[in-house]
N, C-alpha and C positions, 0 to 999 in steps of 0.2 A: 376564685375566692381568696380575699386576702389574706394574710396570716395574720392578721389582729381578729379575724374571726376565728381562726381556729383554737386563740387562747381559751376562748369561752367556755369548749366541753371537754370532754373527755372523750379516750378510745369509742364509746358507744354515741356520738355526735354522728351522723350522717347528715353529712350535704349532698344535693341534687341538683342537678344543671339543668336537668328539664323538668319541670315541677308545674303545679296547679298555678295559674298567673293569680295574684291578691291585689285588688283593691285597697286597700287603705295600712298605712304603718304608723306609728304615731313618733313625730319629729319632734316633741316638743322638748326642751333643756329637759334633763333630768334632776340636776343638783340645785335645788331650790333650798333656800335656809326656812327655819318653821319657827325663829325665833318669838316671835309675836303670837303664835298661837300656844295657849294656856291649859296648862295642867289641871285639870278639875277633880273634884274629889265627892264621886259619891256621882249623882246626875250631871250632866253636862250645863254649863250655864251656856247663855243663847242669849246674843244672834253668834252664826257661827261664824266663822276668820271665812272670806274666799278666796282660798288657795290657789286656785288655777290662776284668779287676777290679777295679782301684786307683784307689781314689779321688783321681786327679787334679783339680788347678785347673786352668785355662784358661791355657797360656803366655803371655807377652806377645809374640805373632808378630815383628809390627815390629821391637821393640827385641831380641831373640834373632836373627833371621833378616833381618836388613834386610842392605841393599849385598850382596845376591846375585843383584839383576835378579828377583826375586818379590815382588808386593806379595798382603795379603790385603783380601777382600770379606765380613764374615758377611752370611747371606742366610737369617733363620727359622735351623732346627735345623744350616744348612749352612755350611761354610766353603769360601769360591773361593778359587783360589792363582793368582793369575795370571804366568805367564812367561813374561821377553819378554829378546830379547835388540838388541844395535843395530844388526843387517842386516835387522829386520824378520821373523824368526819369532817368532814368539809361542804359547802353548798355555795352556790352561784347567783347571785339575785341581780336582775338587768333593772336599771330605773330609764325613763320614768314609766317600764311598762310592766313593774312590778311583776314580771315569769322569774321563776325559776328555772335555770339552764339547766342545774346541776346538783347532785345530793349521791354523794360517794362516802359509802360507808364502812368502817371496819369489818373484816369477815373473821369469820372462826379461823383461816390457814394463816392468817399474818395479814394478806396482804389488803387492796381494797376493792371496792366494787361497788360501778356506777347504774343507780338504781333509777333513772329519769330519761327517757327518751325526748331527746330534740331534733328537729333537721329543719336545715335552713331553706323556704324556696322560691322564688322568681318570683317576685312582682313583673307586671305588663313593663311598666317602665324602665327594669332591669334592675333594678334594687331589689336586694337580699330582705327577707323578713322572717324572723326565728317564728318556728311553729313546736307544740311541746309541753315538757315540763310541768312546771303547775303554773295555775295559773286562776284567778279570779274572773268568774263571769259573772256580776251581778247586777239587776233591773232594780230602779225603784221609781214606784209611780203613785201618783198623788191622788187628788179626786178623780175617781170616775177614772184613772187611770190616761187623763188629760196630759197632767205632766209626768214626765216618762226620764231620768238620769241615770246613765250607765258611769262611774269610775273607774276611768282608763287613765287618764295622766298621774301618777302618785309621788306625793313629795315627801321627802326626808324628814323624819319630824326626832325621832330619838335612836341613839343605840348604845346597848347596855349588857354587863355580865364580864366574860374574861373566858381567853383560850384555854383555859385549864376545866370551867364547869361548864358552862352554856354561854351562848352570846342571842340576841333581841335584836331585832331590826323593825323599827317602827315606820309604818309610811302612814299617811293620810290624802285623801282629798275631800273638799267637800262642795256642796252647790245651794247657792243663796235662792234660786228660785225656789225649790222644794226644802231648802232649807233643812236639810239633810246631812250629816258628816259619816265620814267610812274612812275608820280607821283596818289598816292590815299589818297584823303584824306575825313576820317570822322569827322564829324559835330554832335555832341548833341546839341539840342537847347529847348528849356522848351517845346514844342509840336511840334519839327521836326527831325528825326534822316536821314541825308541828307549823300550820298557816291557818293563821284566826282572823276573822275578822268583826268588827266593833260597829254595826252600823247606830247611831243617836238622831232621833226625829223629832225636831226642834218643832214641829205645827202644833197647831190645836185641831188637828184631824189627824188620822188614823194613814201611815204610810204602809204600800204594800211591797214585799220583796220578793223576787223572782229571781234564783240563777243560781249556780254553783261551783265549787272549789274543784277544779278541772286538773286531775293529774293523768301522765302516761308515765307507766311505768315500763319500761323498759324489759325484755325477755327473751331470750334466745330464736323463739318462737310460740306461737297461740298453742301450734300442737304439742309441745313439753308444759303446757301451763294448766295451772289449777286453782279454781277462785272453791276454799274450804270455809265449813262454817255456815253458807246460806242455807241450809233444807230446813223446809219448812216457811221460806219467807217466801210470800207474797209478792208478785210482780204484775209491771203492765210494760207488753211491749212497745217499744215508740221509735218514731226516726230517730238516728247520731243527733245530738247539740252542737249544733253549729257556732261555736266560740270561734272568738276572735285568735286566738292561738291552737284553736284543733287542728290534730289532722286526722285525717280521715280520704281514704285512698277513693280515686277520681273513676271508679268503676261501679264504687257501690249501688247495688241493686240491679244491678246488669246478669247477676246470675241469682237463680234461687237457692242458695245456700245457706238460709238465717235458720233452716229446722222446725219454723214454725207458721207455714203455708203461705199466704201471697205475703208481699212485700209492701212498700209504700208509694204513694203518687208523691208529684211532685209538692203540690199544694202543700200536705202534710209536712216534707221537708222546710218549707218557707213559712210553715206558721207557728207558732209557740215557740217552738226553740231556737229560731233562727231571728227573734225578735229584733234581739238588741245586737248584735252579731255586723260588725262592720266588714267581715269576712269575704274570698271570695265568691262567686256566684257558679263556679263551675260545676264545683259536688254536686251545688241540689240540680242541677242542670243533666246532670248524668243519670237523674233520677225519674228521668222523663218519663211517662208511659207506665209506670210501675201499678200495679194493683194493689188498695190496699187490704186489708184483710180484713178480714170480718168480725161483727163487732164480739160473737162468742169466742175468738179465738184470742180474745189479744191479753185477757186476765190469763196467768197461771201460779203455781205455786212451785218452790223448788223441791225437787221429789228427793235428791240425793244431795251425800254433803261433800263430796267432791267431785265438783263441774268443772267438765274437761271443755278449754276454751278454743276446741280445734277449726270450730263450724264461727262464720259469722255471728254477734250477737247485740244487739242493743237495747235494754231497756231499763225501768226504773225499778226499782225494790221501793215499796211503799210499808213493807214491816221487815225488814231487816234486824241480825243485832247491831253491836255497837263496835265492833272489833270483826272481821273476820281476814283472815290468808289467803296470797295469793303465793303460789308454790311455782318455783322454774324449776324442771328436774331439769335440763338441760345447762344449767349453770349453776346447780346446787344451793341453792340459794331463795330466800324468802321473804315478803314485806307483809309486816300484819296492819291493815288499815283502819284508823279505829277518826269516829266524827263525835262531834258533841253540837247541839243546837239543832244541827238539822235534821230531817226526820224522814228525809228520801236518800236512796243510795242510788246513782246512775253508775253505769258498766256496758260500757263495748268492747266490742273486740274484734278486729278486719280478720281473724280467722286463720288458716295455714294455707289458702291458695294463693299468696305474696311469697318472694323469696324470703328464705330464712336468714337470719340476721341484718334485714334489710328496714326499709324505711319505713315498713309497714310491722315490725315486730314488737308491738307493744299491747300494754293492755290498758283502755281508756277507766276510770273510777271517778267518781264525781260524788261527794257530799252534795247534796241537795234539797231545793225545794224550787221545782218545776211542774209537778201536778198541781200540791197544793200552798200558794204562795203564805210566805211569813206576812201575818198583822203586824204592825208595833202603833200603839197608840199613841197619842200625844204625849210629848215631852219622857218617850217611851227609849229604854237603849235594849238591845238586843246583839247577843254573840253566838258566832258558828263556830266551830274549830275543825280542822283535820290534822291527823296522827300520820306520819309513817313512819314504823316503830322499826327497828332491825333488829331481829331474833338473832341474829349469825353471831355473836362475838365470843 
């Protein structure tokens, strides 16, 4: 691995030399200018800019975007955004594939601590592709669910604020067929690193959304960790979402460890969540043969309000609150994740039978709506947001 990739993360960064082979990365320029697309005030006016199409040049980042506490890094087909502010949060944004590498934040002893798990791993071809961080998974589909657009290329469109309060990283892309715009924008703020995103549906029909705000957070291990706050919420258990940036260890379901009796076929894995997913095919491949479980068993409720994330876990929270803790005794330390718009919480967790501090020690969270998809009617805008708030200072 070169060392222009190792600028990207931090001490908690693992790369893997033998890793799951991936299918698909995306090459496309990242530094696209957004000068022609227009600030609107109030609903969007329409038709929308297409952004993927237009033969832009490459901005001059620096000199447009400088003294707002972001510097850039290009690295091969990719552009780093690095933000930092002067209490010492800082965070890592790749364009054009809009992850987050990185979000290292002040702790109560002085020093910092990197709260985002990433690892880099082997494409079939031999190319490197960051898996991770956070990251946007979102479907939107038209009539009848005919026309079907995921935003994965994201262009530069604003960035605003100062290393002293907060700094804004505005991306867009959008699609003339569905006629759809999705805006994402990240937020650093002195103890909140916030990912929103603006979807606007320019039809005179009703668009549907599917997908969600994918983070891993980072943890010594599942067995020091504790997700506080859920008892009482309502769940339904499902296979991992297979995003385009998850990871998820190449064993899964090979042993019975989820705690909550058979496990899943493959089928299951390859359908709903694995929709829009240009990801590799190996995961659900490992998932061969699996039983799934039965239909009384897959609702439950959460009995206690500190779940210990030692055991395999995946499923969705369909009444959750808005806010709840994830606790690392193992590294003292604490993220409180709080969503707005959406109204599903996904959570997994590969469990403590991975090595500890390894590729596998994170804990997956997801704002959501993958049960049941967001409407937005014509000429309708609609926003999600995710929180991860840091308690430690």
């Amino acid at each position: 691995m070169s060392m222009a990739w190792s600028k990207l993360f931090s001490p908690n960064f693992i790369p893997i030399s033998s890793a799951i082979p991936a299918k698909h990365v995306v090459t496309h320029h990242p530094c696209v200018p957004c000068r022609c697309i227009r600030h609107y005030n109030g609903k969007r006016e329409f038709p929308l800019p297409e952004v993927a199409s237009i033969p832009y040049q490459p901005i001059d980042m620096e000199g447009e975007f400088s003294g707002h506490g972001v510097t850039f890094e290009g690295i091969g087909d990719s552009c780093v955004a690095k933000m930092g502010l002067e209490n010492g949060s800082t965070a890592t944004l790749m364009l054009p594939s809009g992850l987050i590498t990185s979000y290292k934040a002040p702790m109560w002893h002085g020093g910092s601590l990197e709260l985002l798990h990433t690892s880099v791993f082997e494409e079939e071809n031999g190319d490197a592709v960051i898996r991770g961080g956070v990251s946007v998974a979102l479907n939107c589909c038209g009539d009848g669910e005919q026309l079907s657009w995921s935003p994965t290329n994201w262009a530069l469109l604003n960035i605003s604020g100062n290393a002293q309060e907060s700094i804004q990283v505005e991306l867009i892309n959008s699609d003339s067929e569905n006629m759809a715009e999705v805006k994402y924008i990240v937020s650093l703020q002195e103890d909140i690193l916030s990912s929103e995103i603006v979807v606007s549906n320019a039809k005179f029909s009703p668009l549907q959304l599917k997908g969600s705000i994918v983070s891993h957070l980072t943890v010594s291990s599942p067995d020091a960790t504790y997700a506080v706050g859920l008892q009482g919420s309502n769940f339904v258990n499902r296979p991992p979402f297979l995003s385009s940036f998850g990871i998820v260890p190449p064993d899964l379901g090979q042993k019975n460890e989820y705690g909550f009796g058979q496990l899943w076929d493959q089928k299951a894995l390859k359908g709903l969540f694995s929709g829009w997913s240009p990801r590799n095919q190996n995961t659900a491949d490992a998932a061969e043969g699996i039983q799934r479980e039965s239909e009384d068993e897959v609702e439950g409720e959460e009995d206690g309000n500190y779940m210990h994330l030692t055991e395999q876990l995946s499923r969705i929270y369909t009444s959750a609150p808005r806010h709840f803790t994830v606790i690392d005794r193992g590294r003292r330390s604490s993220v409180v994740i709080g969503r707005d718009g959406f109204g599903e919480l996904y959570m997994f967790s590969p469990g403590s039978s991975h090595e500890y501090y390894g590729t596998y020690s994170y804990v997956c969270v997801g704002q959501s709506a993958l049960l049941k998809p967001i409407i937005l009617g014509p000429q309708e805008e609609w926003r999600g947001r995710q929180h991860l708030h840091n308690p430690n200072l």
